[in-house]
Backbone as JSON Lines, residues from 0, in Angstrom:
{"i":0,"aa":"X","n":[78.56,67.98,105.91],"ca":[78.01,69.32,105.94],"c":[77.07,69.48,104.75]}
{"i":1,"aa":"X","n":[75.99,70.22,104.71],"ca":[74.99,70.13,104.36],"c":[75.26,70.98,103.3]}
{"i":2,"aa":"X","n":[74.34,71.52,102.27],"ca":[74.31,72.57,101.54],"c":[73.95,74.04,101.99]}
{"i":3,"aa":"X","n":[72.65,73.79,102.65],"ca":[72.33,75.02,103.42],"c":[73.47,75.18,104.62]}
{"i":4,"aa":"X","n":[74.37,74.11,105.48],"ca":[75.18,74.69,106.35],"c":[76.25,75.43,105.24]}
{"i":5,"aa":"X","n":[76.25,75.46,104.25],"ca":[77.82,75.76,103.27],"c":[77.19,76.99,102.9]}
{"i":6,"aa":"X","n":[76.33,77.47,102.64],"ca":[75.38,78.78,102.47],"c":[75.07,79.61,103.55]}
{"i":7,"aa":"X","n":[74.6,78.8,104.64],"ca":[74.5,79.99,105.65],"c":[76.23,80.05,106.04]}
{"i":8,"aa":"X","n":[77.09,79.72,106.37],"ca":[78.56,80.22,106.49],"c":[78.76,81.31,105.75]}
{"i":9,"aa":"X","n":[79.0,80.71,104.42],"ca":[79.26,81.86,103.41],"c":[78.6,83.12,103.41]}
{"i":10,"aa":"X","n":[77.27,83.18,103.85],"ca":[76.39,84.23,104.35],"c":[76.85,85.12,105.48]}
{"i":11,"aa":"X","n":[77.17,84.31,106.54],"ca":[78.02,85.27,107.54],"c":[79.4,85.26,107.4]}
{"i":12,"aa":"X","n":[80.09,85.23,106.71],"ca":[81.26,84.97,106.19],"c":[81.05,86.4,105.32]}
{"i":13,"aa":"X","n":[80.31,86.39,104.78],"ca":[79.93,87.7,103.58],"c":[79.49,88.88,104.29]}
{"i":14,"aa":"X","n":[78.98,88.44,105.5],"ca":[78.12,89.62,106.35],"c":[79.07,90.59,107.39]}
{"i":15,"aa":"X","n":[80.29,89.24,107.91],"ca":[81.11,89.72,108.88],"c":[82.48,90.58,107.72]}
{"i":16,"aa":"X","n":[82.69,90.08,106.48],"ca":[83.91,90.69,105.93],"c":[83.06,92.33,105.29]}
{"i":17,"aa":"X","n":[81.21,92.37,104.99],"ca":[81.42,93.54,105.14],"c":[80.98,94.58,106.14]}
{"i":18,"aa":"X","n":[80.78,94.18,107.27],"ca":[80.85,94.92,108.69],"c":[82.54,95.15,108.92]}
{"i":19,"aa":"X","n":[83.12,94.98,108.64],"ca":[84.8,94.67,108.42],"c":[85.09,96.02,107.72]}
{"i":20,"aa":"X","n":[84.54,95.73,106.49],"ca":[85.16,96.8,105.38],"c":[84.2,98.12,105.81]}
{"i":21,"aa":"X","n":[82.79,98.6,106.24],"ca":[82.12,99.0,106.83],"c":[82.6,100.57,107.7]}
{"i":22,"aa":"X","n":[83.02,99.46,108.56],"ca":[83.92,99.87,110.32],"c":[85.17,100.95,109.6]}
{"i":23,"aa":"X","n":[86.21,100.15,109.09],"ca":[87.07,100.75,108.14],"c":[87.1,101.96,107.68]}
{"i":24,"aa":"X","n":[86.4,102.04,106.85],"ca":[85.28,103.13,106.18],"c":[84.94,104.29,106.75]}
{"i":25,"aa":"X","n":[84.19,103.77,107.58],"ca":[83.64,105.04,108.74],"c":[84.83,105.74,109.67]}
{"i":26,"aa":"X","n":[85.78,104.88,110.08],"ca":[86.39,105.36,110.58],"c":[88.17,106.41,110.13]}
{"i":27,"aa":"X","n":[87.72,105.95,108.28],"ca":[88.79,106.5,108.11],"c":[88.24,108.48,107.74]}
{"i":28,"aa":"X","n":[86.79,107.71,107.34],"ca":[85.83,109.24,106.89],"c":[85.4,110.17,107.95]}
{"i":29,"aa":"X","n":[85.96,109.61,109.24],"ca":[85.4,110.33,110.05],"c":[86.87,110.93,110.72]}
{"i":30,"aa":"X","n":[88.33,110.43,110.48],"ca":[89.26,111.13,110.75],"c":[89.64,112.25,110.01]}
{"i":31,"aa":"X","n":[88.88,111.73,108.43],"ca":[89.14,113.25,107.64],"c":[88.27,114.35,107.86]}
{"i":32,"aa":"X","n":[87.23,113.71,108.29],"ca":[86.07,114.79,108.95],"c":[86.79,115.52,109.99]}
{"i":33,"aa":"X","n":[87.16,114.68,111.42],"ca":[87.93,115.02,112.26],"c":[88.44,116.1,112.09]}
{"i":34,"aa":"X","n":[89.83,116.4,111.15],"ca":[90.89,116.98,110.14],"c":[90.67,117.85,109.89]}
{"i":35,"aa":"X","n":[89.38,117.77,108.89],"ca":[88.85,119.07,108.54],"c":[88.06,120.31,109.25]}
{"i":36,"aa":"X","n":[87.64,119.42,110.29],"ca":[86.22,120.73,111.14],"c":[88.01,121.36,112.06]}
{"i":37,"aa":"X","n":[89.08,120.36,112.44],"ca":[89.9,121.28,113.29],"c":[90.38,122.24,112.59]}
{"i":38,"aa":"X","n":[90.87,122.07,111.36],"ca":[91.64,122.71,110.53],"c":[90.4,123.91,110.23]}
{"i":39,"aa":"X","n":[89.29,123.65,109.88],"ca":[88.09,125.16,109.77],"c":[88.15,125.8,111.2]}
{"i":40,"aa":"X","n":[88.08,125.19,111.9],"ca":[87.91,125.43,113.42],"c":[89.61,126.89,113.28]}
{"i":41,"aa":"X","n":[90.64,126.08,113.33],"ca":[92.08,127.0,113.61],"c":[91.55,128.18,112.82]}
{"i":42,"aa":"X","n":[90.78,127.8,111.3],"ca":[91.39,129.06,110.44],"c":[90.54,130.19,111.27]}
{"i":43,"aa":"X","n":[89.18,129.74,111.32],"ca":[88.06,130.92,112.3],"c":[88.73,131.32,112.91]}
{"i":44,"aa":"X","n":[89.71,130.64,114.11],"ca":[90.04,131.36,114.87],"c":[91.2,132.68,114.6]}
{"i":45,"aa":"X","n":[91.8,132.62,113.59],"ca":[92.78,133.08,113.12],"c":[91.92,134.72,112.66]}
{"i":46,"aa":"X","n":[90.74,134.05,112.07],"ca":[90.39,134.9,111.34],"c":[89.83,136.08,112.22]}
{"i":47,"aa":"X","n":[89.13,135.66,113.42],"ca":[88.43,136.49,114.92],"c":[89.68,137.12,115.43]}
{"i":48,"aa":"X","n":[90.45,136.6,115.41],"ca":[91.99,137.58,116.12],"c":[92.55,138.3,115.4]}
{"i":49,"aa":"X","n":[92.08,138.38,113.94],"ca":[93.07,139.34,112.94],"c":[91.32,140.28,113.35]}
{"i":50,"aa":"X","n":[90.44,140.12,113.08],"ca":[89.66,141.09,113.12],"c":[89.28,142.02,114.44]}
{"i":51,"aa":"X","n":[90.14,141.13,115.88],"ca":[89.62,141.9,117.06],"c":[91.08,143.02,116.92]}
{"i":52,"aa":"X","n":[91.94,142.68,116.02],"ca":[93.24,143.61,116.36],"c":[93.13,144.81,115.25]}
{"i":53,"aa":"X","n":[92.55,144.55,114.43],"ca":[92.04,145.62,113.3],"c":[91.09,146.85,114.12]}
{"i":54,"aa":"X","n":[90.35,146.15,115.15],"ca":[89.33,147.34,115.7],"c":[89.68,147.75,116.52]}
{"i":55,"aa":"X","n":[91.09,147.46,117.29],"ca":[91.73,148.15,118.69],"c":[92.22,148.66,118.37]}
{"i":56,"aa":"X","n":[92.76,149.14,116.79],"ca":[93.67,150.05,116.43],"c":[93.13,151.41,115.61]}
């Protein structure tokens, strides 16, 4: 094995572990995203039903 074959490996070897760590990443930032827009999402709603019962009364 050559030098350049021991370089280009290590190259995609380097490329695939950080598409790896990448993927990971995104997907853990996007469950807290997830998390958070539901959790803003509940409170709005909380907040539209305390205010439609304030004006029926």
């Amino acid at each position: 094995m050559g030098i350049a074959s021991k370089a280009g490996d290590l190259a995609f070897k380097s490329f695939t572990a950080a598409l790896g760590v990448a993927t990971v990443y995104l997907a853990a930032t996007f469950s807290v995203n997830l998390y958070r827009g539901l959790a803003w999402h509940n409170a709005q709603s909380k907040i539209d039903g305390q205010g439609s019962n304030e004006e029926s009364t």
